[in-house]
C-alpha positions as CSV (number, residue, x, y, z in Angstrom):
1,X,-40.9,-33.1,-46.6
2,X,-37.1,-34.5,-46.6
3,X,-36.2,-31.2,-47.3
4,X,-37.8,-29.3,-44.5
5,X,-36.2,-32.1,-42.5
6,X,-33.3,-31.1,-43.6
7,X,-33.4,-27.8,-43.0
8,X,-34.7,-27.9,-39.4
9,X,-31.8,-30.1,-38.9
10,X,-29.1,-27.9,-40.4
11,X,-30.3,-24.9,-38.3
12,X,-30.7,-27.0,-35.2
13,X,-26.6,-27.6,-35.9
14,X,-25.7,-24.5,-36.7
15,X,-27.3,-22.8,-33.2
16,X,-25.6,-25.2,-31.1
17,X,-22.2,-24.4,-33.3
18,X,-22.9,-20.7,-32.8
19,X,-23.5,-21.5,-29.1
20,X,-20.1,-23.8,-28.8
21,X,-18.0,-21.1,-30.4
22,X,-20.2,-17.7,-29.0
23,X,-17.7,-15.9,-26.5
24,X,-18.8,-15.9,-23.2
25,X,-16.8,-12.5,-22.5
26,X,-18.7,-9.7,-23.8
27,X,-16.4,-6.4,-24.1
28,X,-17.9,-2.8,-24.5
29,X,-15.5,0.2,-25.1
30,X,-16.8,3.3,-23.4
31,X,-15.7,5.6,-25.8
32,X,-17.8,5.8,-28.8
33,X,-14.6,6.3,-30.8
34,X,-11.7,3.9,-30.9
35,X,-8.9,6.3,-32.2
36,X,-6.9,6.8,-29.4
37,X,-3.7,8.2,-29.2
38,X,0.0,7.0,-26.9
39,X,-1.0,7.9,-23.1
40,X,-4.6,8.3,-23.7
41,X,-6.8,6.7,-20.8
42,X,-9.0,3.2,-21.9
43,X,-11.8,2.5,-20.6
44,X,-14.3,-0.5,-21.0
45,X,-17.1,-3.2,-19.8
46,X,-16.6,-6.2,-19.3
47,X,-19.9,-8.2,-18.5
48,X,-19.6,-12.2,-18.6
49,X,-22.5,-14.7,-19.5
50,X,-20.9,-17.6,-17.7
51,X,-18.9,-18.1,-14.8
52,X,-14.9,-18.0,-15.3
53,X,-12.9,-20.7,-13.7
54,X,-11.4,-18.1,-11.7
55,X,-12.0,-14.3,-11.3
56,X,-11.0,-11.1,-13.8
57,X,-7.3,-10.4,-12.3
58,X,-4.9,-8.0,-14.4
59,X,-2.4,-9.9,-15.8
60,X,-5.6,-11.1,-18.6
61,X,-6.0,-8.1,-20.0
62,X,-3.2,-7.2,-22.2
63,X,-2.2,-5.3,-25.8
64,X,-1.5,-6.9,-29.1
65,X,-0.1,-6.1,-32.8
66,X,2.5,-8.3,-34.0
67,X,3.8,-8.8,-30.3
68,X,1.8,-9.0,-26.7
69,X,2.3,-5.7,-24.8
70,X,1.2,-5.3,-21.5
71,X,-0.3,-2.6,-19.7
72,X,-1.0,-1.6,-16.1
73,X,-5.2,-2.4,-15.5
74,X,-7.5,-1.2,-12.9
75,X,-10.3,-3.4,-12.7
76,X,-13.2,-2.1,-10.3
77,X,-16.1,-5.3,-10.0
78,X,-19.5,-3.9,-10.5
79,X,-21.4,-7.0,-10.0
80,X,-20.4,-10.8,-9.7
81,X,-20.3,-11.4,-13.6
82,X,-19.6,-7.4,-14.9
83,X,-16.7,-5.6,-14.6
84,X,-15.4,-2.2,-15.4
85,X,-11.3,-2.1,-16.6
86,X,-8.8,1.5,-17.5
87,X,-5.5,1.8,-18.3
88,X,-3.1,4.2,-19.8
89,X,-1.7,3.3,-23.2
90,X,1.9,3.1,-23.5
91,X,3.8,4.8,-26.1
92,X,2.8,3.0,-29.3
93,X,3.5,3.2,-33.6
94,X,0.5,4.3,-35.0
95,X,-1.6,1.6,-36.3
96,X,-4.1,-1.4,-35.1
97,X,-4.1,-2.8,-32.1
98,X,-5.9,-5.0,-30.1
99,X,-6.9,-4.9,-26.4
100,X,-7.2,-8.4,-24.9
101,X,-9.2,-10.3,-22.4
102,X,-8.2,-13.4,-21.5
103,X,-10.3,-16.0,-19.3
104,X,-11.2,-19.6,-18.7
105,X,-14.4,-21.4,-19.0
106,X,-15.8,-25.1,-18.1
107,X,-17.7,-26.0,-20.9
108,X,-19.7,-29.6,-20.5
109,X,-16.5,-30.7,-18.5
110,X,-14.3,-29.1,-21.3
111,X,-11.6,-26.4,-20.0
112,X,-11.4,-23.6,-22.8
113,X,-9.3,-20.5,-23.0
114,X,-10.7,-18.4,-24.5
115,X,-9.3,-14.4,-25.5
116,X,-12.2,-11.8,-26.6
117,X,-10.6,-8.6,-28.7
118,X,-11.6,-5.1,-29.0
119,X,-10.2,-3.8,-32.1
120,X,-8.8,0.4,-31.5
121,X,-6.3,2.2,-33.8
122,X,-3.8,4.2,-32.2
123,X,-2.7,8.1,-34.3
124,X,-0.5,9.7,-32.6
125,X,-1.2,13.5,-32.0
126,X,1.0,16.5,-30.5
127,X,-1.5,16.8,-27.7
128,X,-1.9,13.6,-25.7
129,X,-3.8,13.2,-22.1
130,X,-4.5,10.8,-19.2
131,X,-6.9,10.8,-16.4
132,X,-6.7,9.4,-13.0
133,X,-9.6,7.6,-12.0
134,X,-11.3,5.8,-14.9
135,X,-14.2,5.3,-12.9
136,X,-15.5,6.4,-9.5
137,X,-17.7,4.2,-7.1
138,X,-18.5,6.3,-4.2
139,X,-21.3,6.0,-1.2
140,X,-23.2,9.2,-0.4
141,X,-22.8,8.8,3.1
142,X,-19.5,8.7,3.1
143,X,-18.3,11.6,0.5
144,X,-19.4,14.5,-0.3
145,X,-16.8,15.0,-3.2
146,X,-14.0,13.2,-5.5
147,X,-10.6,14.4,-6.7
148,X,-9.4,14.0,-10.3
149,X,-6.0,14.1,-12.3
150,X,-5.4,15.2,-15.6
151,X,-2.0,14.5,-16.9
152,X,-0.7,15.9,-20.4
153,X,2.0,14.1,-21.4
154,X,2.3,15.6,-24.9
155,X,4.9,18.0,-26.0
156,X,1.9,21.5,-26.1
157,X,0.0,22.9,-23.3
158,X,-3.7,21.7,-24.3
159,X,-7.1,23.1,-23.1
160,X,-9.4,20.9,-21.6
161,X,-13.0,21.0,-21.0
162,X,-15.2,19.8,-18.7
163,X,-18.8,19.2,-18.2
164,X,-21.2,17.0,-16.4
165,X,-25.4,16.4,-17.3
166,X,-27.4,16.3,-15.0
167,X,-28.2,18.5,-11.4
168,X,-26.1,15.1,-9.6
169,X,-22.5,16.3,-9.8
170,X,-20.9,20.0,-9.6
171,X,-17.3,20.9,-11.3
172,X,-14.8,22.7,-9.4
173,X,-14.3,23.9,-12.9
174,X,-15.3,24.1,-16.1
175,X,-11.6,24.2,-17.9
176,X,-8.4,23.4,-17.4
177,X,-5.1,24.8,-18.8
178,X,-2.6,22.0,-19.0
179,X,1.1,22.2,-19.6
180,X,3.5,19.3,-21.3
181,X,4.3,17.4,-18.6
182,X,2.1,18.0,-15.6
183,X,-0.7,17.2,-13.7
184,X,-3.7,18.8,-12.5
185,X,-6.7,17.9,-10.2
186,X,-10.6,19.4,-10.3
187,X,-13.1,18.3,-7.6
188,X,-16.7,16.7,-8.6
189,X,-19.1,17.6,-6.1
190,X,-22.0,15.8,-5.3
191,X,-25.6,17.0,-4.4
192,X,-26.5,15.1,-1.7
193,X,-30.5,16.3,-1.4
194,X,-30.9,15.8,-5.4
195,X,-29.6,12.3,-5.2
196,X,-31.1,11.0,-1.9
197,X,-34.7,12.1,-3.3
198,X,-34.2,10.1,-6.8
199,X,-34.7,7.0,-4.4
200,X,-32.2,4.8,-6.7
201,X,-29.8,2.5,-5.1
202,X,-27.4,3.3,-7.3
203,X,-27.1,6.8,-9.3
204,X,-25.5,6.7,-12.7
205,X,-24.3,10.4,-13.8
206,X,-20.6,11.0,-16.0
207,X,-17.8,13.5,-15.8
208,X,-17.4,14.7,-19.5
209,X,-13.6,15.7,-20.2
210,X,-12.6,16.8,-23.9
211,X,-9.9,18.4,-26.0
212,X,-9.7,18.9,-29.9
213,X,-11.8,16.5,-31.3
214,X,-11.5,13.9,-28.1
215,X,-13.8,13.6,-25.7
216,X,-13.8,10.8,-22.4
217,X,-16.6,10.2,-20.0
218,X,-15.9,9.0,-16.3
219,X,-18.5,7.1,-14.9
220,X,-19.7,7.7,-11.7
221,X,-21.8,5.3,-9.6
222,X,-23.2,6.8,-6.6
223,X,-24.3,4.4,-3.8
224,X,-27.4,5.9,-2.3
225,X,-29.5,4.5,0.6
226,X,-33.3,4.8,0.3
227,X,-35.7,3.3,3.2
228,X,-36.0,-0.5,3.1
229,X,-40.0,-0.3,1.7
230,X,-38.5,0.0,-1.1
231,X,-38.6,-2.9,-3.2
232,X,-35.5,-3.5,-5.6
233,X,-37.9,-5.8,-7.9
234,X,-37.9,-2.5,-10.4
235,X,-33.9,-1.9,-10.4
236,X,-31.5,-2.9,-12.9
237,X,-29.5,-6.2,-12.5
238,X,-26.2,-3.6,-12.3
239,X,-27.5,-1.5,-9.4
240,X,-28.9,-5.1,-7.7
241,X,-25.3,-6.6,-8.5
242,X,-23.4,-3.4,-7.0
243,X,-25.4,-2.7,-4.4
244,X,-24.5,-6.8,-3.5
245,X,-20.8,-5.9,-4.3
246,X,-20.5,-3.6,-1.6
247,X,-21.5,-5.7,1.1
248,X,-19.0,-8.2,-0.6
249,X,-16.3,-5.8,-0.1
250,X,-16.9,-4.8,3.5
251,X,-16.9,-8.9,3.9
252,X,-13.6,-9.2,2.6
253,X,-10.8,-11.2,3.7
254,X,-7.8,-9.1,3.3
255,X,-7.4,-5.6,2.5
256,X,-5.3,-2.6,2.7
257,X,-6.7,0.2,5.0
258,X,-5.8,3.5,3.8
259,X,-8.0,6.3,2.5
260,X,-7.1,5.8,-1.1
261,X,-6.2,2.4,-3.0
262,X,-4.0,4.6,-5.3
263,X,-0.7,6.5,-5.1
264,X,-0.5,9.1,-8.0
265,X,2.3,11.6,-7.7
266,X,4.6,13.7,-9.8
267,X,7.6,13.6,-8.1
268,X,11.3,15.2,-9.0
269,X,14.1,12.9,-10.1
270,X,15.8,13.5,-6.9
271,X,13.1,13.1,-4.4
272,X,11.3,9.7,-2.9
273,X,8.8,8.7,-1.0
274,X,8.6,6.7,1.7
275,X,6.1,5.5,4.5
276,X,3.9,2.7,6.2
277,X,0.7,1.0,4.0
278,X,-1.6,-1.1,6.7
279,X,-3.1,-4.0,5.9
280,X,-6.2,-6.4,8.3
281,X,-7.5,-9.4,8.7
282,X,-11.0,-8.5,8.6
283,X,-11.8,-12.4,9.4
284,X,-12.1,-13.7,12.6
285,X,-9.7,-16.8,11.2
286,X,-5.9,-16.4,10.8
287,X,-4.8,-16.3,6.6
288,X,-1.5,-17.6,6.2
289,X,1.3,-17.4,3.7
290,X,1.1,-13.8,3.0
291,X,2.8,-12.6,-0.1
292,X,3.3,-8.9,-1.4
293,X,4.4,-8.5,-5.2
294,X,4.9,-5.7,-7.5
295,X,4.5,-5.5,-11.0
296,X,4.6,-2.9,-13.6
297,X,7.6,-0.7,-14.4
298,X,7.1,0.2,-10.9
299,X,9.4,-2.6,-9.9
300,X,12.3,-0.4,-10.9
301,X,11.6,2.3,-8.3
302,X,9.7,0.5,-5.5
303,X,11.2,-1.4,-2.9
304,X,9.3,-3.3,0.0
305,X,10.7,-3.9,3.7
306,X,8.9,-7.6,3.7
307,X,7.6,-9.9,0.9
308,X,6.3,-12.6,3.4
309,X,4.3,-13.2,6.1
310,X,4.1,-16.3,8.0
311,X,0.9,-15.7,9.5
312,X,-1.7,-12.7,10.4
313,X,-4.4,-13.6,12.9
314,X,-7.4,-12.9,12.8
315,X,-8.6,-9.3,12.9
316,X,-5.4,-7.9,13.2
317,X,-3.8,-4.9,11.2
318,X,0.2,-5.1,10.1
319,X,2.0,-2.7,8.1
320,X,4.1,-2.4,5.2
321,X,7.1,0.1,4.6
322,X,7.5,1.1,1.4
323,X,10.5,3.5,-0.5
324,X,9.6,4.7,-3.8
325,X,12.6,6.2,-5.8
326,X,14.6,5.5,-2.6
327,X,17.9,5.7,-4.2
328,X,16.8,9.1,-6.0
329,X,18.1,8.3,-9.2
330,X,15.0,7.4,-11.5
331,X,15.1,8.3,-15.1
332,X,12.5,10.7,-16.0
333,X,9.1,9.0,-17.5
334,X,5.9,7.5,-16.2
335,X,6.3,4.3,-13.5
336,X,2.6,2.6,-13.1
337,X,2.0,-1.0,-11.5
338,X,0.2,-2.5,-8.6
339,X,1.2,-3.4,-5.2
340,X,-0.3,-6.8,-4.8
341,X,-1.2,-8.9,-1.7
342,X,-1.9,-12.4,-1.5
343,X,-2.8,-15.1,0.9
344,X,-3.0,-19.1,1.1
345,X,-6.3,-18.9,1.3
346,X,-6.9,-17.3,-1.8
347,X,-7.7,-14.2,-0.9
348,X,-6.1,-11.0,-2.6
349,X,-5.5,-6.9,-2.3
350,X,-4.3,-4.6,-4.4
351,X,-2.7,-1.0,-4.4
352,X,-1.9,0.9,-7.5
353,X,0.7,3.2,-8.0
354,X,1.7,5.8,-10.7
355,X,4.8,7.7,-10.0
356,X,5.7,10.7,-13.2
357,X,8.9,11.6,-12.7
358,X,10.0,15.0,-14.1
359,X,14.0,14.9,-14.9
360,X,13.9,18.9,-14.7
361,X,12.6,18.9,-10.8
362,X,9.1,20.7,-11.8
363,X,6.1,19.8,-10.1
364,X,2.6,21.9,-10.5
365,X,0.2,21.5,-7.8
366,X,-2.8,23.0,-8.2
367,X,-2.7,26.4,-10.5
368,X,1.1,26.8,-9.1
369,X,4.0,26.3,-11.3
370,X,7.2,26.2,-9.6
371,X,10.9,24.7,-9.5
372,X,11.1,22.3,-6.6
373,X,14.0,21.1,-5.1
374,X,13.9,18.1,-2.8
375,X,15.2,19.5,-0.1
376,X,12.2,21.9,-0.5
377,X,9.2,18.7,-0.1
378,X,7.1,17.8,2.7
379,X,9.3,14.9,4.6
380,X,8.5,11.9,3.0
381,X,7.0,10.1,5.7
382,X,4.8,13.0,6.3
383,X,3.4,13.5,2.8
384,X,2.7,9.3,2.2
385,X,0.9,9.3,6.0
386,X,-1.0,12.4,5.6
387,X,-2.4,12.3,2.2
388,X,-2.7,8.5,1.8
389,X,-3.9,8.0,5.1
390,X,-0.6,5.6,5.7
391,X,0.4,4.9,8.6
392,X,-2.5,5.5,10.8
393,X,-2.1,2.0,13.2
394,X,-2.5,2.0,16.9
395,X,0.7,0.6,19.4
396,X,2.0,-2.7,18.9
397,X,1.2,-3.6,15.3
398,X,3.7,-5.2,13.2
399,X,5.2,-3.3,10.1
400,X,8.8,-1.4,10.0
401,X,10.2,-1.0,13.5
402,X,10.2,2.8,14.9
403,X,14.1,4.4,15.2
404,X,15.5,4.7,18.1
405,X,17.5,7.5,18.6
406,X,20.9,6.6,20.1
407,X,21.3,9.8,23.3
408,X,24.8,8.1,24.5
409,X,27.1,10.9,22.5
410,X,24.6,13.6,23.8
411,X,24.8,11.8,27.5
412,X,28.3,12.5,27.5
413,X,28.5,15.8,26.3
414,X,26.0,17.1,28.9
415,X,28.4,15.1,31.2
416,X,31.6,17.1,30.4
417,X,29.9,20.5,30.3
418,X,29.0,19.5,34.2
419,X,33.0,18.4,35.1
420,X,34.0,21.5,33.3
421,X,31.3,23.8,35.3
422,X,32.0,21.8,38.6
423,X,36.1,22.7,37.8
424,X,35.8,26.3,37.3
425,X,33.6,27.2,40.1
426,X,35.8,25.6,42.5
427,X,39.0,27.0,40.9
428,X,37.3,30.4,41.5
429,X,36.6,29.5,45.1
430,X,40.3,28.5,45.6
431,X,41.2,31.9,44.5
432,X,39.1,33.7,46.7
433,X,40.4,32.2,49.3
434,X,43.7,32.5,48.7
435,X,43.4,36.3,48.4
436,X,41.7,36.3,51.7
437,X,44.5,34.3,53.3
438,X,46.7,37.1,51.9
439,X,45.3,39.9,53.0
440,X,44.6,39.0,56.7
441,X,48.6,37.9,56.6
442,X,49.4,41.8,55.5
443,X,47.0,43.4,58.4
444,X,49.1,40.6,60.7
């Protein structure tokens, strides 16, 4: 009887112990493999069992071997507790690494760190590739497709595939010929009637990409509206979570308002890019202390017109000028980092960019290979403001002043070609008469 006692005790113990020292943060790699190789995309969940003591930002998610190395994450928030994270890997050794998540908890009135690890090996191959988004989060009703970027930045062209699997999404095509060193885009289309008569809030369907013996799914999480009869009792707790998410989003306090929350270019070493980025108050409060940072290698090629502001009232847009590779004088490579904006208030924004810069001046765009000079790209303003939607603000909003152009030198050449016209017409009339004058004295 002492013994059974015993026993009950000694599993009572070792629950709670399992319970005390059971990780809260619960990661889930995407890829079924973890061999990955230098530039390869990551992708994971990340789906919590308690609240944090403050939100998933991307300065907790980090590399490690012997040393910490960071790395440039884009977190998209499916719910209020999961989370989806990408990033490129930087140029590593082979061998194992770590991908870290760091967060705090309040346990019975006890502040722990605590860092959960997902164990990858890195092996190196000639034929390396990243992809631009990791994820995509779309509403029907407001897209009909989604662009892509592939980016091969090993030393051999490689072939890529592509494939979706179901009758949701359509390919613009099914393979791509990538050289070393550039980028290319396909389109997923979506069918609007197939999806809209699944009746699901939220539609679930991948993007398949492989090459060699790789292979990388994008999720893609389709926000679809049914007719209120029906009940979400039946649904997942993800679709509840980002269907509630999106509302969240629309409800936020500060956020950039351009048509795409990344900037992904391949731009020569002598080009840059430069243009306005607008950000609201979408609260009917003013937010104070606003602060813009950038982080990531980005830094070395990004400069900001402000880093402060005072004040923004309450539903009002501003705007941001920003110069990327304004001096024209980057190194060739990959630049990635975020564009961050923060207020008092605590509330936050962020824009991510990824600049590859090609030292020889080539840039492919589409199926077209070519050797571009600067002097041969769209204006810079134009290209940022067009494509980005930059730019787009009404009269009278704050941001970088508009140039004035200075007409005083053309004022006064428009001036002297007048005085010079005035002078010659009435030196010819002064002739005229004199030769007049002459000839009525000969007749005389």
């Amino acid at each position: 009887m002492k013994s059974q006692r015993f026993l009950f005790l000694l599993l009572f113990l070792l629950i709670n112990l399992a319970y005390a020292y059971a990780s809260p943060t619960v990661l889930t790699l995407l890829n079924e493999k973890n061999e990955f190789s230098s530039g390869n995309t990551v992708q994971f969940y990340v789906n919590l069992t308690l609240d944090p003591v403050r939100p998933l930002i991307a300065s907790d998610i980090y590399l490690s071997n012997a040393q910490i190395i960071k790395v440039s994450s884009i977190i998209t928030k499916l719910g209020n507790n999961s989370y989806f994270i990408y990033f490129n890997l930087p140029k590593l050794d082979n061998g194992k690494y770590n991908i870290n998540v760091r967060l705090a908890y309040n346990r019975d009135n006890i502040l722990q760190e605590i860092v959960s690890i997902i164990p990858i090996a890195i092996i190196n191959q000639d034929k390396q590739m990243y992809l631009s988004p990791g994820i995509i989060v779309v509403d029907i009703d407001e897209s009909s497709y989604y662009q892509v970027a592939l980016y091969n930045s090993g030393p051999n062209q490689t072939e890529v595939n592509l494939s979706v699997g179901g009758l949701n999404l359509r390919l613009s095509r099914s393979s791509i010929p990538l050289p070393s060193g550039f980028n290319k885009y396909f389109y997923v289309y979506f069918n609007k009637t197939n999806i809209r008569q699944l009746n699901q809030r939220v539609v679930i369907d991948y993007v398949t990409i492989s090459y060699l013996d790789k292979e990388f799914r994008i999720p893609v999480y389709i926000l679809n509206k049914i007719p209120e009869v029906i009940s979400m009792e039946n649904k997942t707790a993800v679709e509840k979570s980002i269907v509630e998410n999106k509302t969240e989003i629309k409800q936020k306090g500060i956020d950039f308002v351009v048509s795409s929350k990344e900037f992904d270019e391949v731009l020569a070493a002598d080009d840059t890019r430069a243009g306005n980025i607008a950000f609201k108050n979408f609260l009917d409060k003013p937010l104070a202390n606003i602060k813009f940072s950038v982080t990531g290698n980005i830094r070395t090629i990004v400069r900001l017109n402000i880093t402060s502001m005072p004040v923004l009232l309450g539903n009002e847009t501003a705007k941001q000028y920003i110069w990327i590779n304004e001096y024209k004088n980057a190194t060739e490579g990959l630049y990635e980092g975020n564009i961050t904006l923060t207020t008092k208030e605590g509330h936050s924004a962020v824009f991510f960019v990824r600049v590859n810069v090609a030292g020889n001046g080539k840039v492919e765009i589409g199926d077209k290979r070519s050797e571009t000079k600067s002097t041969d790209l769209i204006p810079s303003n134009g290209l940022l403001e067009e494509k980005y939607g930059f730019g787009n603000l009404t009269s009278g909003e704050k941001g970088e002043p508009e140039e004035k152009t200075d007409n005083t030198l053309a004022i006064f050449f428009v001036f002297i070609f007048f005085v010079v016209v005035f002078i010659i017409i009435y030196k010819m009339q002064t002739k005229k008469k004199s030769n007049k004058d002459y000839i009525g004295d000969i007749k005389r």
